[in-house]
C-alpha positions in Angstrom: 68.5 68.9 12.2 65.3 67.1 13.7 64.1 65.4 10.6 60.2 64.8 10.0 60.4 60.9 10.1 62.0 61.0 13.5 58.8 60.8 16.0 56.6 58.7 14.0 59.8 56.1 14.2 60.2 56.7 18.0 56.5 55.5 18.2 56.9 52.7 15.7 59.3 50.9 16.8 57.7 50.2 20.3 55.6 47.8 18.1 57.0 46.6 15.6 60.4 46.4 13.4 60.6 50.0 11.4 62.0 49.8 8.0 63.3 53.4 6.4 63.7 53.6 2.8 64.6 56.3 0.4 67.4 57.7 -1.8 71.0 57.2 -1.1 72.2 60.1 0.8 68.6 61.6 1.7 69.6 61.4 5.6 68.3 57.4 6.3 71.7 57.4 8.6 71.6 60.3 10.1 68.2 59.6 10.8 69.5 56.6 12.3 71.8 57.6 14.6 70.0 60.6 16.4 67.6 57.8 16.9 70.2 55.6 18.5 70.6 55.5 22.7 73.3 55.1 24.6 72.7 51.2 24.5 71.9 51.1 20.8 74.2 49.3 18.3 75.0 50.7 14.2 75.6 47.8 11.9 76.2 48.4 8.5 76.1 45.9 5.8 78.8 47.4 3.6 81.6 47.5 6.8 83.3 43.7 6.5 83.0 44.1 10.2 79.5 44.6 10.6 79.1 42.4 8.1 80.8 39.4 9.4 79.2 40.2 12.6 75.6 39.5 11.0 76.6 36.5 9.0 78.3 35.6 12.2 74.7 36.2 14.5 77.3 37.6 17.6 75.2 40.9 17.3 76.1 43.3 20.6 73.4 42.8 23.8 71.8 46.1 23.5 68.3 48.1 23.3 68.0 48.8 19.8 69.8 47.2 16.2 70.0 49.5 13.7 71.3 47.7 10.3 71.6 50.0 7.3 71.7 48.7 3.8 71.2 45.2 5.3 69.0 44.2 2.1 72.2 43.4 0.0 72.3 40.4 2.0 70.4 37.7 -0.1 68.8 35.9 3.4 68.3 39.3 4.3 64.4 38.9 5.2 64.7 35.1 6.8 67.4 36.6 9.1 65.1 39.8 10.4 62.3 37.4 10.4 64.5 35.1 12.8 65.8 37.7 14.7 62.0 39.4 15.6 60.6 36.0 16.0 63.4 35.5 18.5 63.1 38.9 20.4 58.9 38.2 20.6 59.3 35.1 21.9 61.7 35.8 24.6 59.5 38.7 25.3 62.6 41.4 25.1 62.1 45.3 24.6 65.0 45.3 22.2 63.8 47.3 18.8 65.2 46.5 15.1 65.0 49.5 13.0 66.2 48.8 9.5 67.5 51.3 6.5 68.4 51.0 3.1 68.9 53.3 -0.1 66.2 50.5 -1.9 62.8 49.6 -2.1 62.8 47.5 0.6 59.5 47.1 0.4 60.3 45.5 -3.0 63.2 43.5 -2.2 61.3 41.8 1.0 59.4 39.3 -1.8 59.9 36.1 -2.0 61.1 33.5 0.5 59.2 33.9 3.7 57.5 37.0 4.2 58.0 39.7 6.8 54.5 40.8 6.4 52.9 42.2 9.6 56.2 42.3 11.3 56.9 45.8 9.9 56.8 49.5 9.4 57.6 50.9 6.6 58.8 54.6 6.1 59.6 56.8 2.9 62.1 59.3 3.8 62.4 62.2 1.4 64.6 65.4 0.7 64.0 68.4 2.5 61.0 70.5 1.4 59.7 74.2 2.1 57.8 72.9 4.9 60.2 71.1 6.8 62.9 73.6 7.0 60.4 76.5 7.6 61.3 78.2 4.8 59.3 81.9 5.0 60.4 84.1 2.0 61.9 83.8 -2.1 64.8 84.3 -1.4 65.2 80.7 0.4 62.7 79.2 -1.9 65.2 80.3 -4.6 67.8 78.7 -3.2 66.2 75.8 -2.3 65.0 75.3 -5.9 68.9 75.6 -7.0 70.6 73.5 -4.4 67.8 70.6 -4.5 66.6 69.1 -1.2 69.6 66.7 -0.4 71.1 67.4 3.1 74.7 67.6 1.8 74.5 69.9 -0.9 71.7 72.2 0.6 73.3 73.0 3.3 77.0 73.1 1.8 75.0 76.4 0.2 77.2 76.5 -2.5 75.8 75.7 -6.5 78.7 74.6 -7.4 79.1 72.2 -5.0 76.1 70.8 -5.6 76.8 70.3 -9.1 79.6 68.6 -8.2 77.8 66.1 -5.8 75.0 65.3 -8.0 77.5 64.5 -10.7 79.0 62.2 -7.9 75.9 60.9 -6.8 74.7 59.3 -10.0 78.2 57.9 -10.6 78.2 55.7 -7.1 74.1 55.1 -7.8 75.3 52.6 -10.9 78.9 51.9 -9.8 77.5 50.7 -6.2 74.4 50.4 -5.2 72.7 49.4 -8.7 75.4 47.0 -9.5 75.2 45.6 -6.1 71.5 44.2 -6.3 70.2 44.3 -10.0 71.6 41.7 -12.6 72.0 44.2 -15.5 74.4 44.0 -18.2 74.6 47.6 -20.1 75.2 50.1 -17.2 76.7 52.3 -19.6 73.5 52.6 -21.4 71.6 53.2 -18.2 74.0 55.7 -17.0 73.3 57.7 -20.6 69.2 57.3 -20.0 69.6 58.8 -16.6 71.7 61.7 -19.0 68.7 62.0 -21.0 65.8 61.8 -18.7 66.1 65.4 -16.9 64.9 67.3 -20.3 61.8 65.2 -20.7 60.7 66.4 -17.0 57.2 68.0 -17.5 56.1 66.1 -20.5 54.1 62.4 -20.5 57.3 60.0 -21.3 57.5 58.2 -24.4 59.1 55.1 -24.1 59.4 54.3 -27.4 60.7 57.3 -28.4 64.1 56.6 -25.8 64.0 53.1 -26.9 64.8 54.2 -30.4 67.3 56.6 -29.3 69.3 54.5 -26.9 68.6 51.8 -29.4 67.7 49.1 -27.0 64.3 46.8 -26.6 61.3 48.6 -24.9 61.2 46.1 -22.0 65.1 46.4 -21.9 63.9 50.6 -21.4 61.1 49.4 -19.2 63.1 47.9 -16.8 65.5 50.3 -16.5 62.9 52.4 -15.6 61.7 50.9 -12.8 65.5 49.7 -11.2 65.2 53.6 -11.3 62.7 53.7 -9.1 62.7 51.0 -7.3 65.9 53.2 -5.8 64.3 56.6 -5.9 66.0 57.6 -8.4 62.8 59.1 -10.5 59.4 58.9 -9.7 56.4 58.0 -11.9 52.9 59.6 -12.3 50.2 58.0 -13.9 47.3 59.4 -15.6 43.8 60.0 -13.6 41.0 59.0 -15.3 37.2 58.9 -14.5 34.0 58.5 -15.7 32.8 62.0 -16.5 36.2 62.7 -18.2 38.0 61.4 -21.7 41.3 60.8 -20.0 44.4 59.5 -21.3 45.7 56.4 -19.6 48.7 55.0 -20.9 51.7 57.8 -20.7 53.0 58.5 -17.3 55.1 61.7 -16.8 58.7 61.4 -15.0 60.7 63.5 -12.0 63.5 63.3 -10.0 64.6 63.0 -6.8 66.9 65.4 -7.2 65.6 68.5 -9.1 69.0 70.4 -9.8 69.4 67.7 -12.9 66.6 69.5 -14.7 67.8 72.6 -16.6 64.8 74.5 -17.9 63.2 76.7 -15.2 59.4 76.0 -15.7 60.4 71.9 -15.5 62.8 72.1 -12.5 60.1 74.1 -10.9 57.6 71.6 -11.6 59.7 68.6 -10.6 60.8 70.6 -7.1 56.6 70.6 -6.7 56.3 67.4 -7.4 58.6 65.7 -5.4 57.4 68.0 -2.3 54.0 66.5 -3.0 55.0 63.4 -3.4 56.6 63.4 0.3 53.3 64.8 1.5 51.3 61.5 -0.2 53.5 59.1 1.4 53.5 60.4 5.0 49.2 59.9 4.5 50.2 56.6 3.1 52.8 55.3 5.7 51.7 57.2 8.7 47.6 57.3 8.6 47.7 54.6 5.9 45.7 56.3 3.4 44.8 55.9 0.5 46.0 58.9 -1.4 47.8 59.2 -4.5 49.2 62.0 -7.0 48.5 61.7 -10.3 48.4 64.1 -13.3 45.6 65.1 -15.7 45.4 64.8 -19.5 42.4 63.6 -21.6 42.1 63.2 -25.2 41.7 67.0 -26.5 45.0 67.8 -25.0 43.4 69.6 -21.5 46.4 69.2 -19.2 46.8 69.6 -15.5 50.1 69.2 -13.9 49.4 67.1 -10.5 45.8 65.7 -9.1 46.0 64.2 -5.2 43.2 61.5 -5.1 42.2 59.8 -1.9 40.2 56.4 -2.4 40.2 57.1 -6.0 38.6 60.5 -5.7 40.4 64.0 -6.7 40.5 65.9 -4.0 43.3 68.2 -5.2 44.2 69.8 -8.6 47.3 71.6 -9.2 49.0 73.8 -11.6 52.2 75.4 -11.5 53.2 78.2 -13.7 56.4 81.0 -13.1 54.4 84.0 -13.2 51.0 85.2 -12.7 49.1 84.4 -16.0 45.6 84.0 -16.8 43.6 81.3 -15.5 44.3 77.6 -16.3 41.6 76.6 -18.8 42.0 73.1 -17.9 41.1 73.7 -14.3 38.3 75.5 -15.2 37.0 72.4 -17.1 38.5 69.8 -14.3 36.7 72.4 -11.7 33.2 71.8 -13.5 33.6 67.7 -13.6 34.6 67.9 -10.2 33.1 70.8 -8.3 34.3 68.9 -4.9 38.1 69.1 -5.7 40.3 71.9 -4.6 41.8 73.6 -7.3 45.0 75.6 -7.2 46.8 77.4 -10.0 50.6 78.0 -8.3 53.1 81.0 -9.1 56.4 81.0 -8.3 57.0 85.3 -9.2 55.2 87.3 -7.6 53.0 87.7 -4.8 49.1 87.4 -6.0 47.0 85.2 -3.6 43.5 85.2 -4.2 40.4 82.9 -5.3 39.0 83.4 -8.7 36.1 82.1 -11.0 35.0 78.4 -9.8 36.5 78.9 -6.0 40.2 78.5 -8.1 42.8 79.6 -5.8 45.8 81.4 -7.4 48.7 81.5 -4.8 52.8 81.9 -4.7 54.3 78.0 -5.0 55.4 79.3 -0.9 52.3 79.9 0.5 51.3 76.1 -1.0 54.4 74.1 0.0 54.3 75.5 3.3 51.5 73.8 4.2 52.4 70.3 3.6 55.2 68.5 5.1 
Protein backbone atom coordinates (compact mmCIF):
# COMPACT_ATOMS: atom_id res chain seq x y z
CA UNK A 1 0.00 0.00 0.00
CA UNK A 2 1.18 3.50 -1.29
CA UNK A 3 1.03 5.48 1.98
CA UNK A 4 0.08 9.26 1.97
CA UNK A 5 3.55 10.54 3.26
CA UNK A 6 5.38 8.82 0.42
CA UNK A 7 5.54 11.74 -2.40
CA UNK A 8 5.84 14.65 -0.17
CA UNK A 9 9.18 12.58 1.16
CA UNK A 10 10.26 11.75 -2.49
CA UNK A 11 10.24 15.61 -2.93
CA UNK A 12 11.74 16.42 0.45
CA UNK A 13 14.53 14.79 0.48
CA UNK A 14 16.04 16.26 -2.75
CA UNK A 15 16.58 19.26 -0.22
CA UNK A 16 17.02 18.47 2.75
CA UNK A 17 17.40 15.47 5.45
CA UNK A 18 13.52 14.17 6.06
CA UNK A 19 12.75 13.12 9.46
CA UNK A 20 9.44 10.68 9.90
CA UNK A 21 7.93 10.41 13.16
CA UNK A 22 4.95 8.77 14.56
CA UNK A 23 3.71 5.76 16.62
CA UNK A 24 5.52 2.48 16.83
CA UNK A 25 4.21 0.27 14.31
CA UNK A 26 2.13 3.04 12.25
CA UNK A 27 4.16 1.97 8.93
CA UNK A 28 7.46 4.57 9.54
CA UNK A 29 9.44 1.27 8.05
CA UNK A 30 7.55 0.29 5.59
CA UNK A 31 7.38 3.66 4.57
CA UNK A 32 10.89 3.46 4.54
CA UNK A 33 11.77 0.82 2.48
CA UNK A 34 9.30 1.37 -0.55
CA UNK A 35 11.14 4.52 -0.48
CA UNK A 36 14.51 2.87 -0.61
CA UNK A 37 16.42 2.27 -4.35
CA UNK A 38 18.38 -0.23 -5.43
CA UNK A 39 21.52 1.76 -4.06
CA UNK A 40 19.82 2.69 -0.85
CA UNK A 41 21.08 1.37 2.56
CA UNK A 42 18.52 0.36 5.93
CA UNK A 43 20.25 0.90 9.17
CA UNK A 44 18.54 0.33 12.16
CA UNK A 45 19.64 1.45 15.55
CA UNK A 46 18.33 -1.48 17.53
CA UNK A 47 20.30 -4.34 15.13
CA UNK A 48 24.00 -4.55 17.05
CA UNK A 49 25.05 -4.53 13.49
CA UNK A 50 23.65 -1.47 12.27
CA UNK A 51 24.52 -0.23 15.33
CA UNK A 52 28.13 -0.79 15.43
CA UNK A 53 28.23 0.28 11.93
CA UNK A 54 27.09 3.91 12.97
CA UNK A 55 29.12 4.20 16.07
CA UNK A 56 31.79 2.76 13.79
CA UNK A 57 31.02 5.75 10.82
CA UNK A 58 31.89 2.68 7.95
CA UNK A 59 28.29 3.49 6.65
CA UNK A 60 27.79 1.66 2.96
CA UNK A 61 28.71 4.16 -0.33
CA UNK A 62 25.19 4.45 -1.58
CA UNK A 63 22.32 7.03 -2.73
CA UNK A 64 20.23 7.21 0.22
CA UNK A 65 20.76 6.29 4.45
CA UNK A 66 17.85 5.41 5.91
CA UNK A 67 18.41 5.04 9.87
CA UNK A 68 15.25 4.14 11.89
CA UNK A 69 15.04 4.65 15.51
CA UNK A 70 18.52 6.32 15.32
CA UNK A 71 17.43 8.93 18.18
CA UNK A 72 18.26 6.27 21.04
CA UNK A 73 21.67 7.13 20.28
CA UNK A 74 22.58 10.01 22.79
CA UNK A 75 25.05 12.03 19.95
CA UNK A 76 22.31 11.13 17.82
CA UNK A 77 21.78 14.94 16.39
CA UNK A 78 25.82 15.86 16.32
CA UNK A 79 26.27 12.68 14.23
CA UNK A 80 23.37 13.69 11.42
CA UNK A 81 24.58 17.09 11.81
CA UNK A 82 28.15 15.79 10.84
CA UNK A 83 27.05 13.51 8.35
CA UNK A 84 24.81 16.37 6.29
CA UNK A 85 27.48 18.92 6.78
CA UNK A 86 29.76 16.34 5.22
CA UNK A 87 27.53 15.28 2.27
CA UNK A 88 26.86 19.44 1.51
CA UNK A 89 30.21 20.18 1.55
CA UNK A 90 31.42 17.49 -0.73
CA UNK A 91 28.52 18.43 -2.87
CA UNK A 92 27.10 14.66 -3.03
CA UNK A 93 23.34 13.75 -4.14
CA UNK A 94 23.29 11.13 -1.31
CA UNK A 95 19.87 11.70 0.83
CA UNK A 96 19.46 10.94 4.73
CA UNK A 97 15.99 10.14 5.56
CA UNK A 98 15.55 9.41 9.31
CA UNK A 99 12.54 7.54 11.39
CA UNK A 100 11.79 6.98 14.73
CA UNK A 101 8.61 5.83 16.96
CA UNK A 102 9.51 9.45 19.10
CA UNK A 103 9.16 12.97 18.92
CA UNK A 104 12.04 13.58 17.18
CA UNK A 105 11.30 16.74 16.91
CA UNK A 106 11.55 16.84 20.79
CA UNK A 107 14.49 14.78 21.23
CA UNK A 108 16.64 16.99 18.56
CA UNK A 109 17.10 19.76 21.70
CA UNK A 110 19.96 20.50 23.12
CA UNK A 111 23.56 20.16 22.00
CA UNK A 112 23.94 21.57 18.53
CA UNK A 113 20.90 22.08 16.65
CA UNK A 114 19.83 20.53 13.41
CA UNK A 115 17.61 23.43 12.80
CA UNK A 116 17.18 24.18 8.98
CA UNK A 117 18.80 21.03 8.07
CA UNK A 118 15.49 19.15 8.19
CA UNK A 119 11.98 17.94 7.29
CA UNK A 120 9.87 16.88 9.55
CA UNK A 121 6.92 14.46 8.86
CA UNK A 122 3.95 13.12 11.18
CA UNK A 123 2.97 9.81 9.93
CA UNK A 124 -0.47 8.63 11.11
CA UNK A 125 -2.84 5.49 11.05
CA UNK A 126 -4.87 4.91 8.28
CA UNK A 127 -7.97 6.93 7.92
CA UNK A 128 -11.35 6.81 5.74
CA UNK A 129 -9.65 8.91 3.26
CA UNK A 130 -6.60 7.24 2.64
CA UNK A 131 -7.84 3.78 2.10
CA UNK A 132 -10.93 5.00 -0.02
CA UNK A 133 -13.20 3.72 2.18
CA UNK A 134 -16.89 4.26 0.24
CA UNK A 135 -19.73 2.59 2.39
CA UNK A 136 -20.65 1.55 6.59
CA UNK A 137 -19.83 -1.39 6.30
CA UNK A 138 -15.90 -0.58 6.03
CA UNK A 139 -16.27 2.40 8.15
CA UNK A 140 -17.59 -0.20 10.70
CA UNK A 141 -14.84 -2.05 10.45
CA UNK A 142 -12.47 0.47 10.45
CA UNK A 143 -13.82 1.90 13.68
CA UNK A 144 -13.37 -1.83 15.33
CA UNK A 145 -9.99 -2.80 13.99
CA UNK A 146 -8.34 0.90 14.57
CA UNK A 147 -6.14 2.36 11.82
CA UNK A 148 -2.83 0.42 12.55
CA UNK A 149 -1.54 -1.47 9.38
CA UNK A 150 -1.19 -4.82 11.21
CA UNK A 151 -4.28 -5.32 12.84
CA UNK A 152 -6.49 -3.57 10.08
CA UNK A 153 -5.62 -5.48 7.58
CA UNK A 154 -5.20 -8.96 9.67
CA UNK A 155 -9.28 -8.18 9.58
CA UNK A 156 -9.76 -10.03 12.41
CA UNK A 157 -11.14 -8.26 16.05
CA UNK A 158 -9.58 -10.57 17.89
CA UNK A 159 -6.51 -10.17 16.58
CA UNK A 160 -6.43 -6.80 17.10
CA UNK A 161 -7.21 -7.15 20.57
CA UNK A 162 -4.50 -9.23 20.97
CA UNK A 163 -1.98 -6.73 19.28
CA UNK A 164 -3.02 -3.76 21.02
CA UNK A 165 -2.57 -5.63 24.28
CA UNK A 166 0.95 -6.38 22.80
CA UNK A 167 1.56 -3.11 21.65
CA UNK A 168 1.29 -1.23 24.94
CA UNK A 169 3.33 -3.92 26.69
CA UNK A 170 6.64 -3.36 24.27
CA UNK A 171 5.57 0.76 24.30
CA UNK A 172 6.89 0.69 28.31
CA UNK A 173 9.10 -2.42 28.17
CA UNK A 174 11.11 -0.92 25.10
CA UNK A 175 10.85 2.02 23.68
CA UNK A 176 9.75 4.14 26.94
CA UNK A 177 12.31 2.49 29.05
CA UNK A 178 14.86 3.04 26.36
CA UNK A 179 14.80 6.96 26.32
CA UNK A 180 12.90 8.40 29.43
CA UNK A 181 14.51 8.11 33.05
CA UNK A 182 11.26 7.04 34.84
CA UNK A 183 11.15 4.96 37.92
CA UNK A 184 7.32 3.67 38.34
CA UNK A 185 6.54 2.00 34.92
CA UNK A 186 4.12 -0.06 36.61
CA UNK A 187 2.08 2.93 37.56
CA UNK A 188 2.36 4.28 34.06
CA UNK A 189 1.42 1.10 32.51
CA UNK A 190 -2.00 1.30 34.99
CA UNK A 191 -2.70 5.17 33.74
CA UNK A 192 -2.50 4.12 30.21
CA UNK A 193 -5.33 1.21 31.72
CA UNK A 194 -7.25 4.05 32.88
CA UNK A 195 -7.11 6.69 30.31
CA UNK A 196 -9.43 5.01 27.44
CA UNK A 197 -12.73 5.58 29.66
CA UNK A 198 -12.07 9.25 30.24
CA UNK A 199 -11.94 9.69 26.18
CA UNK A 200 -14.61 12.43 25.45
CA UNK A 201 -14.53 14.24 28.61
CA UNK A 202 -11.94 17.46 29.59
CA UNK A 203 -9.21 15.31 31.75
CA UNK A 204 -8.84 15.97 35.31
CA UNK A 205 -5.55 15.54 36.43
CA UNK A 206 -6.07 15.73 39.81
CA UNK A 207 -8.64 13.50 39.86
CA UNK A 208 -5.96 10.51 38.32
CA UNK A 209 -3.37 11.89 40.60
CA UNK A 210 -5.54 10.92 43.56
CA UNK A 211 -6.42 7.71 42.15
CA UNK A 212 -2.97 6.47 41.13
CA UNK A 213 -1.89 8.22 44.22
CA UNK A 214 1.12 9.84 42.80
CA UNK A 215 2.20 13.89 42.66
CA UNK A 216 0.47 15.91 39.92
CA UNK A 217 3.70 16.73 38.07
CA UNK A 218 4.69 12.96 38.65
CA UNK A 219 0.92 12.64 36.48
CA UNK A 220 1.93 15.48 34.34
CA UNK A 221 4.79 14.06 33.06
CA UNK A 222 3.63 10.90 32.36
CA UNK A 223 1.33 12.59 30.34
CA UNK A 224 3.39 14.10 28.07
CA UNK A 225 6.24 10.86 27.69
CA UNK A 226 2.76 9.74 26.36
CA UNK A 227 2.74 11.94 23.86
CA UNK A 228 5.79 12.83 23.14
CA UNK A 229 5.55 8.98 21.61
CA UNK A 230 2.06 9.29 20.23
CA UNK A 231 0.66 7.44 22.46
CA UNK A 232 -2.37 9.95 23.23
CA UNK A 233 -2.96 13.14 21.94
CA UNK A 234 -4.01 16.46 23.72
CA UNK A 235 -6.57 19.15 22.83
CA UNK A 236 -6.66 22.31 24.34
CA UNK A 237 -9.52 24.61 24.88
CA UNK A 238 -10.30 27.55 22.18
CA UNK A 239 -10.94 30.64 23.58
CA UNK A 240 -11.71 34.16 22.15
CA UNK A 241 -12.82 37.33 22.80
CA UNK A 242 -16.60 37.24 21.99
CA UNK A 243 -16.78 33.92 23.96
CA UNK A 244 -16.53 32.88 27.95
CA UNK A 245 -14.35 29.90 27.27
CA UNK A 246 -12.76 27.62 29.52
CA UNK A 247 -9.01 27.35 29.25
CA UNK A 248 -7.32 25.15 31.54
CA UNK A 249 -8.74 21.33 30.92
CA UNK A 250 -7.61 19.68 27.85
CA UNK A 251 -9.56 16.56 26.59
CA UNK A 252 -7.46 13.22 25.79
CA UNK A 253 -7.44 10.50 22.66
CA UNK A 254 -5.59 7.87 21.44
CA UNK A 255 -3.77 6.73 18.79
CA UNK A 256 -5.30 3.77 18.73
CA UNK A 257 -9.07 3.95 19.10
CA UNK A 258 -9.90 0.11 19.73
CA UNK A 259 -8.71 0.84 23.59
CA UNK A 260 -11.94 2.96 24.10
CA UNK A 261 -14.98 0.86 24.95
CA UNK A 262 -18.08 3.04 24.89
CA UNK A 263 -19.31 3.55 21.34
CA UNK A 264 -20.09 7.42 21.28
CA UNK A 265 -16.21 7.92 22.80
CA UNK A 266 -14.42 5.40 20.46
CA UNK A 267 -16.37 7.18 17.75
CA UNK A 268 -15.19 10.47 18.77
CA UNK A 269 -11.60 9.50 19.32
CA UNK A 270 -11.58 7.53 15.61
CA UNK A 271 -12.74 11.48 14.52
CA UNK A 272 -10.30 12.90 16.18
CA UNK A 273 -7.40 11.31 15.41
CA UNK A 274 -8.47 11.43 11.55
CA UNK A 275 -8.49 15.14 12.11
CA UNK A 276 -5.65 15.37 13.71
CA UNK A 277 -3.72 13.70 10.66
CA UNK A 278 -5.45 16.19 8.39
CA UNK A 279 -3.87 19.30 10.74
CA UNK A 280 -0.45 18.03 10.61
CA UNK A 281 -0.16 17.38 6.84
CA UNK A 282 -1.30 21.56 6.66
CA UNK A 283 1.31 21.89 9.29
CA UNK A 284 4.32 19.82 7.92
CA UNK A 285 3.54 20.03 4.22
CA UNK A 286 2.09 23.82 3.51
CA UNK A 287 3.34 24.79 7.02
CA UNK A 288 0.32 26.15 8.25
CA UNK A 289 -0.78 27.38 10.94
CA UNK A 290 -3.79 25.22 11.80
CA UNK A 291 -4.72 23.59 14.93
CA UNK A 292 -7.69 21.49 16.38
CA UNK A 293 -9.01 22.39 19.37
CA UNK A 294 -12.32 21.79 21.31
CA UNK A 295 -14.92 24.12 22.62
CA UNK A 296 -16.27 24.70 26.16
CA UNK A 297 -17.07 27.99 27.92
CA UNK A 298 -18.25 28.59 31.35
CA UNK A 299 -22.14 27.73 31.09
CA UNK A 300 -21.24 24.27 30.02
CA UNK A 301 -21.89 24.87 25.88
CA UNK A 302 -19.68 22.17 24.51
CA UNK A 303 -18.37 21.41 21.06
CA UNK A 304 -16.38 18.40 20.39
CA UNK A 305 -13.47 19.60 17.85
CA UNK A 306 -12.80 23.37 16.39
CA UNK A 307 -9.87 23.53 13.38
CA UNK A 308 -8.36 27.09 13.76
CA UNK A 309 -5.93 28.49 11.27
CA UNK A 310 -3.78 31.56 12.53
CA UNK A 311 -5.81 31.56 15.59
CA UNK A 312 -9.18 31.76 13.79
CA UNK A 313 -12.01 28.89 13.79
CA UNK A 314 -12.55 27.98 10.62
CA UNK A 315 -14.16 24.63 11.40
CA UNK A 316 -16.64 23.40 14.10
CA UNK A 317 -17.50 19.92 14.67
CA UNK A 318 -19.78 17.63 16.36
CA UNK A 319 -20.11 14.11 16.35
CA UNK A 320 -23.15 12.26 17.54
CA UNK A 321 -24.34 8.25 16.62
CA UNK A 322 -27.62 9.07 15.25
CA UNK A 323 -29.46 11.76 13.70
CA UNK A 324 -30.69 14.03 16.60
CA UNK A 325 -31.68 17.50 16.82
CA UNK A 326 -29.50 20.17 16.26
CA UNK A 327 -26.43 20.92 18.47
CA UNK A 328 -27.33 23.95 20.59
CA UNK A 329 -23.82 24.79 21.10
CA UNK A 330 -23.18 25.20 17.40
CA UNK A 331 -25.94 27.20 17.04
CA UNK A 332 -24.46 29.66 19.68
CA UNK A 333 -20.67 29.01 18.29
CA UNK A 334 -22.36 29.60 14.66
CA UNK A 335 -23.67 33.23 15.82
CA UNK A 336 -20.09 34.26 17.43
CA UNK A 337 -18.59 33.12 14.49
CA UNK A 338 -20.76 33.44 11.46
CA UNK A 339 -17.43 32.79 9.27
CA UNK A 340 -16.70 29.14 10.57
CA UNK A 341 -17.99 26.11 9.00
CA UNK A 342 -20.07 24.18 11.19
CA UNK A 343 -20.80 20.54 11.01
CA UNK A 344 -22.90 18.37 13.18
CA UNK A 345 -21.62 14.51 12.12
CA UNK A 346 -23.71 11.17 12.32
CA UNK A 347 -22.43 7.97 12.19
CA UNK A 348 -26.29 5.98 11.63
CA UNK A 349 -27.88 6.85 9.06
CA UNK A 350 -27.84 8.55 5.93
CA UNK A 351 -29.24 12.38 6.47
CA UNK A 352 -27.01 14.99 4.62
CA UNK A 353 -28.39 18.25 4.54
CA UNK A 354 -27.74 22.12 5.72
CA UNK A 355 -29.96 23.41 8.42
CA UNK A 356 -30.64 26.66 10.43
CA UNK A 357 -27.35 28.95 10.49
CA UNK A 358 -25.80 27.20 7.12
CA UNK A 359 -25.19 23.99 9.86
CA UNK A 360 -24.34 21.05 7.88
CA UNK A 361 -25.63 17.69 9.26
CA UNK A 362 -23.76 14.83 7.33
CA UNK A 363 -22.85 10.87 7.89
CA UNK A 364 -19.15 10.89 9.79
CA UNK A 365 -18.25 9.19 5.90
CA UNK A 366 -19.16 11.74 3.77
CA UNK A 367 -16.85 14.08 6.33
CA UNK A 368 -13.73 11.90 6.67
CA UNK A 369 -13.64 11.26 3.12
CA UNK A 370 -12.65 14.51 2.38
CA UNK A 371 -9.66 14.92 4.34
CA UNK A 372 -6.57 12.87 4.16
Amino acid sequence: MKRYLEDQVRSDLAKKMVFVGGARQVGKTTLAQSIIEQQSEYLNWDIPDHRHAILQQKLPDTNLWVFDEIHKYTQWRNFLKGLYDQQKALRTTRRILVTGSARLDFYRHGGDSLQGRYHYLRLHPLSVAELDLKSQPELTDLLRLGGFPEPYLGGSEDEARRWSREYRVRLIEEDIRSLESLKDLGSLELLTHRLPALVGSPLSVNGLREDLQVSHKTLENWLIVLERFYTIFRLSSFGAPPIRAVKKMRKHYHADWTLVADESARLENLVACHMLKWVHFQQDTLGKETALKYFRDLEDREIDFVITENGVPTQAIEVKLSQTTLSKPLIYFSKKFPACQMFQLHLQGDLDAVGPRGIRIMPVLTYLQTLI
